[in-house]
C-alpha positions as a Markdown table, in Angstrom:
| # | Residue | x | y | z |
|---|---|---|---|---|
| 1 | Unk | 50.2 | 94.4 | 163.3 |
| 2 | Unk | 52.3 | 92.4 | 165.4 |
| 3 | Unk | 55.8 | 94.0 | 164.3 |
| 4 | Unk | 54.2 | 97.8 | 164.8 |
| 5 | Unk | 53.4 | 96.7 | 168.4 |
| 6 | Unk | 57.3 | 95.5 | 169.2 |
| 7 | Unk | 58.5 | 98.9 | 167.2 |
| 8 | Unk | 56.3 | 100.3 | 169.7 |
| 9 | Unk | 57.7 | 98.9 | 173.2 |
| 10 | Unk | 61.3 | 98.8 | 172.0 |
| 11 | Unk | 60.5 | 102.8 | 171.6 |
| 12 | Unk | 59.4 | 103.3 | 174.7 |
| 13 | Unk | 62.1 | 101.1 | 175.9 |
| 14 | Unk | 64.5 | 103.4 | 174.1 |
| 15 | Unk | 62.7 | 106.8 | 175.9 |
| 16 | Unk | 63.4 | 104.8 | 179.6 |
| 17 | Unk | 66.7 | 104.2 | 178.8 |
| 18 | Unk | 67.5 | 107.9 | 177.6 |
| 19 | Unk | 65.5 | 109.2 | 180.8 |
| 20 | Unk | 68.0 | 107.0 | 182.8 |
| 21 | Unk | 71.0 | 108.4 | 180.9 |
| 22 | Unk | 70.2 | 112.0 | 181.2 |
| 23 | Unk | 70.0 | 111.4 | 185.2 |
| 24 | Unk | 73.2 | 109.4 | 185.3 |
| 25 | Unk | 76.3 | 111.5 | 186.7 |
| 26 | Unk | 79.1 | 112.4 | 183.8 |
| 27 | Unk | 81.5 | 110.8 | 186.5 |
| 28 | Unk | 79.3 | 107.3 | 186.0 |
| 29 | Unk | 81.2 | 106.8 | 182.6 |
| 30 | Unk | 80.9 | 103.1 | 182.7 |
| 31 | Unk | 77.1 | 103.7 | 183.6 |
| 32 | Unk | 76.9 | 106.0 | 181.3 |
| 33 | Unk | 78.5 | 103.6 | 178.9 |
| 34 | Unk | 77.0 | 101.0 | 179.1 |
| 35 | Unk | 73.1 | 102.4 | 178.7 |
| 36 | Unk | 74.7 | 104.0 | 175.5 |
| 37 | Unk | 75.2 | 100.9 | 174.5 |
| 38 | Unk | 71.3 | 99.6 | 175.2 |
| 39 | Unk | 70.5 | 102.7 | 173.4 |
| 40 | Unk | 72.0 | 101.8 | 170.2 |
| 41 | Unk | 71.1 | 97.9 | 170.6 |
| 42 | Unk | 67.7 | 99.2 | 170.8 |
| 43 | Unk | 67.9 | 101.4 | 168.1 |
| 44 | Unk | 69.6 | 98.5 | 165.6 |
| 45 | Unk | 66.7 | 96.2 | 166.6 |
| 46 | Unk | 63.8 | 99.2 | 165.4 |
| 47 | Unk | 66.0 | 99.2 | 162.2 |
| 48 | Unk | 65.8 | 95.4 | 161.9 |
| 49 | Unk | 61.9 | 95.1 | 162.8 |
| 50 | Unk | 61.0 | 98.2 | 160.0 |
| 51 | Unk | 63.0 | 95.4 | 157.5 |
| 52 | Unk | 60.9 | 93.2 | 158.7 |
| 53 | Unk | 57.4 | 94.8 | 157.9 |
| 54 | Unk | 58.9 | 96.1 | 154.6 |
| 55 | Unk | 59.0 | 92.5 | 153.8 |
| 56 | Unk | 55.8 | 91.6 | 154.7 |
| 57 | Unk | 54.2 | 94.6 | 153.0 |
| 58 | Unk | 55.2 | 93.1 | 150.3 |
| 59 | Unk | 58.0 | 96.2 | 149.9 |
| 60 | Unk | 55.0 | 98.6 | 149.8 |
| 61 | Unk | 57.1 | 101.5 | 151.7 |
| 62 | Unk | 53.9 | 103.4 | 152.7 |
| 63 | Unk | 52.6 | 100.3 | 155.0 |
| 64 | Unk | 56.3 | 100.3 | 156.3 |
| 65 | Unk | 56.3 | 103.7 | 157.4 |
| 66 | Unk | 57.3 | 104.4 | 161.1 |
């Protein structure tokens, strides 16, 4: 389905960006920051695609599942 496939590259989106993160210096706080930030954006836009295959399953959870 088409929504799995974008829940799938925002995730690996998600693992780049924390790969970044770990490598940044703590004294980067802005860098450090502001990847945070992508992080959770990321992480809000999973939340909104799983909504959106609830909905099209009909509100059948199990085809929902992550």
């Amino acid at each position: 389905m088409l929504i799995r496939s974008q829940i799938e590259v925002v995730e690996k989106g998600i693992s780049e960006l924390q790969s970044i993160f770990a490598r940044l210096p703590s004294e980067q706080v802005f860098d450090r920051l502001a990847v945070e930030l992508r992080i959770e954006l990321l992480n809000s836009v999973i939340s909104w695609l799983n909504g959106c295959q609830y909905k099209f399953s009909g509100g059948n959870s199990s085809e929902a599942a992550v």
